[in-house]
N, C-alpha and C positions, 0 to 999 in steps of 0.2 A: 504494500500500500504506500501511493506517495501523495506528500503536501502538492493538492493542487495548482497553491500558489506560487508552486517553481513555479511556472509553465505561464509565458507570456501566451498572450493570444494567441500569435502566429503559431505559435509549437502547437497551442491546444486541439486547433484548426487543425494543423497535420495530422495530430495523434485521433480526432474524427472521421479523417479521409483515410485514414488508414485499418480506420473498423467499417469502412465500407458505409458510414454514416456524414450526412452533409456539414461542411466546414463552418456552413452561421452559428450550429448548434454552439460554436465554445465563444462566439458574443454574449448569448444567449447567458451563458453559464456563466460570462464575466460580469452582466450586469445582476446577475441572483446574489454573486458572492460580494463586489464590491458596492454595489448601489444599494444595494436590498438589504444587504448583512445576512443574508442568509446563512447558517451551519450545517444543513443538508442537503442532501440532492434531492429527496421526497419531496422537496417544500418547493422546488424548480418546475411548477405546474405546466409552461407551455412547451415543456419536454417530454418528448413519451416516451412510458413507462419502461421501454426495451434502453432507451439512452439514459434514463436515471440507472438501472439497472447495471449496465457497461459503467457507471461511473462510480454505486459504489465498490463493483467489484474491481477497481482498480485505485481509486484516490482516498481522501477524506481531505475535510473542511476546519481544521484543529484552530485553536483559538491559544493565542499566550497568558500564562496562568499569569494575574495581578497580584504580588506574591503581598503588595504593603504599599502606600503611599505615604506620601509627606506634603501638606498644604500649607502653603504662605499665606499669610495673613493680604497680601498685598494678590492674593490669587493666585499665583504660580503654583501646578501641584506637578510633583514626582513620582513617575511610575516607576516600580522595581518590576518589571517582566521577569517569571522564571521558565526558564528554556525546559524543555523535554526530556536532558540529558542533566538538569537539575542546576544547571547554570546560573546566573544574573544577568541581565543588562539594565539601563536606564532609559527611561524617555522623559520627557518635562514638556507638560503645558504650558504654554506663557501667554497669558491674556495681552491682547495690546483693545486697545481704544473699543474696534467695534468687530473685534476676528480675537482666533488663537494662532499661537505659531507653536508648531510642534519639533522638537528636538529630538534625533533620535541615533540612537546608537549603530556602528556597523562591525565591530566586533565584540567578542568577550575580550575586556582587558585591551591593552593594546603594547608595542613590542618599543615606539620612540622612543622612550624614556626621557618625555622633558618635564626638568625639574619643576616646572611648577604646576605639574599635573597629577591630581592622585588615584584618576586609571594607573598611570603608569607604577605606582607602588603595588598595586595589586597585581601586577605579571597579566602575561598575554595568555590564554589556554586555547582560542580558536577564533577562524573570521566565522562570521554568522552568514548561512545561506539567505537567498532571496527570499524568499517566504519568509523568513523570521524579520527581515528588514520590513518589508510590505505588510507585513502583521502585526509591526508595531506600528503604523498610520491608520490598518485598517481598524484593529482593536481601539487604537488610543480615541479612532472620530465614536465610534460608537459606546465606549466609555463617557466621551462630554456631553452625546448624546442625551445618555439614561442621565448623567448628573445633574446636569444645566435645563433639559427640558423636562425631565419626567415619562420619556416617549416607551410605551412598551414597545420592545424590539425583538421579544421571545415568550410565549410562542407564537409563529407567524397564524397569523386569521386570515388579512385581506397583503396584498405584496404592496399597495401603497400604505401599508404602517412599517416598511420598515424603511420611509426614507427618513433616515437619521438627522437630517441637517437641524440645525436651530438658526432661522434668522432672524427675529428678536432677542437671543440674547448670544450672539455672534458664532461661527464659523469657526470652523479648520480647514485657514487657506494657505500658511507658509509651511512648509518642510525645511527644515535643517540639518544636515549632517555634520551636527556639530557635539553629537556626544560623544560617551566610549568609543575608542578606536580611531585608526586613520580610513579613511574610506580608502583613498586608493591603493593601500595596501591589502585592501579585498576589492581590484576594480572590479573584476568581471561580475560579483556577485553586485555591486553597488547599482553599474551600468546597467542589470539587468531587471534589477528593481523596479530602475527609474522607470523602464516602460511600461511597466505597470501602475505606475504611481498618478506618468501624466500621459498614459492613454484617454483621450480627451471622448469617446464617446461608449467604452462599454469598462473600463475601467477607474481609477481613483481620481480622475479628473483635476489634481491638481494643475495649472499652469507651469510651465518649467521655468518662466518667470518667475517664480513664487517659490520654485524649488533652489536652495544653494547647496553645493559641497564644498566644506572646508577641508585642506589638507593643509599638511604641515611643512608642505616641499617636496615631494616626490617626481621628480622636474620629467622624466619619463612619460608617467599618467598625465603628469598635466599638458603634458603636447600632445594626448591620444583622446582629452576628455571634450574637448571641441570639437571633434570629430565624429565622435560616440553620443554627446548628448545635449539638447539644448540648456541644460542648469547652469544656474550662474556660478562662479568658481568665486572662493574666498582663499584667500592667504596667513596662515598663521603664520606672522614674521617677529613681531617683539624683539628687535633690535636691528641695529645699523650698521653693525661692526661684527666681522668674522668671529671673533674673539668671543666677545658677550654672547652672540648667538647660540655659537659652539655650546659653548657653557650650560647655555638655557636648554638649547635642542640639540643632542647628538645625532641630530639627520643633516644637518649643517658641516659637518664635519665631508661627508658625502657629494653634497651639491650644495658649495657655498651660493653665497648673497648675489653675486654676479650673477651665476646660474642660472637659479631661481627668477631672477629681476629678466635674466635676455627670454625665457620659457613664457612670462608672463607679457614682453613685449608683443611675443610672435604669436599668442594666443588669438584665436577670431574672434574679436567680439561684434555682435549684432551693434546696431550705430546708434542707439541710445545705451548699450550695457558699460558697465566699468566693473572690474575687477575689485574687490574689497578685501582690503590689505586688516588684517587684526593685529591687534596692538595691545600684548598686556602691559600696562603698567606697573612698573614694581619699584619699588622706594627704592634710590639706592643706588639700581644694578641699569636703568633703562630710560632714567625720566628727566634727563640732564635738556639744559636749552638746544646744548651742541648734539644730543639727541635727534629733538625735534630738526632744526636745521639740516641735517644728515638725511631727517627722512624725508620732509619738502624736495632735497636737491635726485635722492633717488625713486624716488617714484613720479618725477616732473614728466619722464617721457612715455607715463603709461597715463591709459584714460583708467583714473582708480577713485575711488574714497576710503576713507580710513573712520575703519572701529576703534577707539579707546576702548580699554578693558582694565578698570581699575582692576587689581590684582585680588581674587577671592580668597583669604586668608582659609588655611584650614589645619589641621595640627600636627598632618606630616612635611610642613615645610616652616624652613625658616624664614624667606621670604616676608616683607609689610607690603601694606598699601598706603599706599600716598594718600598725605590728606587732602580736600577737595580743592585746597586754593593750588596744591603742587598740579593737582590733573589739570585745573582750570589752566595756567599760566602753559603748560604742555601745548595744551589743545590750540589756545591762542595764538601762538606761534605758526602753527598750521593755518589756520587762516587767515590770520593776515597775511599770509602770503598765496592765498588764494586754492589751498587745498582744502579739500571735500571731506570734514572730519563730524565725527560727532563722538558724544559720551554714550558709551553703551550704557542704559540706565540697566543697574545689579536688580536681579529680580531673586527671592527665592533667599534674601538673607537670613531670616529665621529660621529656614530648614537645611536640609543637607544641598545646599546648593550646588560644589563642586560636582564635576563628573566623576563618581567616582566612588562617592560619599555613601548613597545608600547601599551599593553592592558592598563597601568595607564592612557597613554597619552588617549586615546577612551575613556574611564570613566571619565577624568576630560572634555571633549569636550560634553560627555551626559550630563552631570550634568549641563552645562555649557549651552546650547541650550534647 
C-alpha cells in the first residue's frame, strides 16, 4: 500500500491508463483529497465502485498525527506532526492581517549545522518524502479549518461540506519553507511537492507567488530551482564576510559569499520578483554599520529585499539579540541608501518559537519516560 500523495497528477493519470481505466479519473481523485479533504476512497462518489475499489486495493489516504501544539498569545500556533516511523517535525501558523502563512518543515532534523539554529542540535535522521511535505499544508489548512471556523469536515454527508476555506476569518495562502531542514538538500522531494501544492485546478491551489523556499546556499539547486519551479527563492545569508559567515554556517565554507551572490545574479527572475536575502541579526557577531554598508554594496546588482531577523534567543546558544534601537539604526542604513528592507516582526515569542524547539521539547519527554 502507498501514500497517495506521492503521486503528482500526471503519475496518477498514468498509473489509470495503465489499469486500463481513463486518465481524468486521478483529477477527479485530486480534487476528493485536496479540495474536499476527503480520507477515503468510498467517500469519492463520482467514481465507480470498480475504481474506488482498484484504489483501495493499492493506496490509502493517511493523515499526520498532531502529536501537541503550542499557541501564542499574539496567534501564532505550532504544530509538532508525528511521522509514521514515530518521528517529529514542525509546522507554524502565522496569522498576518486578513490570511495565514504557513511554515513548514522538509526534513527531520537537518545536516548544516548553523550555529544559531537548534534543528541543527538535534542531528539530521532523514529528508521527509513528498507526501509528508504536502500533508503538512494539507492537514495544517484543514486543522485552521475545524479551529477558526467550527466547519465539520468528518464524516462527509454532502462533498460541499468539506470545503474547508474560512473567508471571514482568513485563509491559508503563503507557504514557506522555512522550517526544519534545508529544502534543497531534499530537492527532488521538495520540487515535487511543489506541484502539488500549486496545481492550480485539481490540487492545493496555492499560487507559486505565495509559495517561497528558503535555503541556506546550496548554489547547485539554486541554479536548477528556476528551472524546476515557479517559487520564489529566499536567501539565508547573515553576514558579509567569509569569515563570520563560515562561523555562523558551515555550508559557507563550500560555496563562499561570491558564489552564492554570482548563483543569485544569474537566477531568472519573472520582472516584478526579487530574490529575499534573510538577515539574522545577532548582537555582536553581524550588526556592525560597516555591516550594513557591506550588505547595500553587495546585493546593489541583484533585484533583492532584505528580511531582518532579530536573533531568537533560545538556551542552546550563546548568541543575544540586539536591542530594538541596535536593529533600528541596522535597518536605517539600508535604506537610506535605497535598499528594500524590512523588520521581520518575531511572532511566537511566548512559545517555542525557534525551529527546533518543540521537536527538542518531545525528545527530552522520550528520553524522559
Amino acid at each position: 500500500m502507498q501514500d497517495i500523495k506521492e503521486f503528482t497528477r500526471g503519475e496518477l493519470a498514468k498509473w489509470f491508463e495503465k489499469q486500463n481505466m481513463k486518465s481524468f479519473r486521478a483529477g477527479q481523485v485530486f480534487k476528493w483529497i485536496y479540495l474536499r479533504q476527503a480520507d477515503t476512497f468510498d467517500e469519492m462518489t463520482d467514481l465507480a465502485k470498480d475504481a474506488r475499489k482498484l484504489l483501495n486495493e493499492h493506496f490509502y489516504i493517511p493523515r499526520l498525527e498532531i502529536e501537541s501544539t503550542e499557541f501564542s498569545a499574539d496567534g501564532t500556533e505550532k504544530l509538532l506532526f508525528k511521522l509514521v516511523d514515530g518521528n517529529y517535525i514542525e509546522a507554524v501558523l502565522i496569522p498576518q492581517k486578513d490570511h495565514y502563512t504557513l511554515c513548514i518543515s522538509s526534513q527531520v532534523g537537518c545536516t548544516q549545522g548553523c550555529k544559531f539554529c537548534l534543528t541543527a542540535k538535534g542531528g539530521f535522521v532523514r529528508n521527509l518524502t513528498s507526501a509528508e511535505i504536502i500533508s503538512q499544508v494539507r492537514d495544517a489548512r484543514r486543522h485552521l479549518a475545524i479551529r477558526n471556523c467550527g466547519q465539520k469536515v468528518e464524516p462527509l454527508e454532502q462533498p460541499k461540506e468539506r470545503n474547508v476555506s474560512c473567508p471571514n476569518l482568513g485563509q491559508l495562502i503563503n507557504i514557506v519553507f522555512m522550517g526544519m531542514g534545508e529544502p534543497l538538500a531534499n530537492y527532488d522531494a521538495v520540487v515535487k511537492s511543489l506541484q502539488t501544492i500549486t496545481e492550480s485546478d485539481f490540487g492545493l491551489k496555492f499560487s507559486p507567488r505565495r509559495v517561497t523556499v528558503s535555503t541556506c546556499g546550496l548554489v547547485p539547486e539554486i541554479s536548477r530551482l528556476c528551472m524546476d519551479t515557479d517559487a520564489n527563492l529566499a536567501i539565508s545569508l547573515n553576514a558579509t564576510d567569509d569569515t563570520t559567515r563560515s562561523m555562523l554556517m558551515p555550508i559557507n565554507r563550500k560555496y563562499p559569499i561570491k558564489e552564492l551572490l554570482n548563483a543569485c545574479r544569474s537566477y531568472k527572475l519573472k520582472a516584478r520578483d526579487k530574490i529575499t536575502f534573510e538577515y539574522i541579526l545577532i548582537k555582536g557577531v553581524n550588526d556592525s554599520d560597516e555591516d550594513a554598508k557591506r550588505l547595500v554594496s553587495m546585493l546593489g546588482p541583484i533585484k533583492s529585499k532584505v528580511n531582518i531577523i532579530p536573533f531568537n534567543p533560545h538556551e542552546k546558544s550563546d548568541f543575544k539579540r540586539p536591542s530594538p534601537a541596535e536593529v533600528s539604526r541596522f535597518v536605517q542604513i539600508l535604506l537610506d541608501r535605497q535598499v528594500t528592507a524590512i523588520v521581520r516582526k518575531s511572532k511566537g515569542d511566548d512559545i517555542s518559537a525557534a525551529c527546533g524547539q518543540l521537536r527538542a521539547k518531545m525528545k527530552m519527554i522520550t528520553k524522559v519516560d
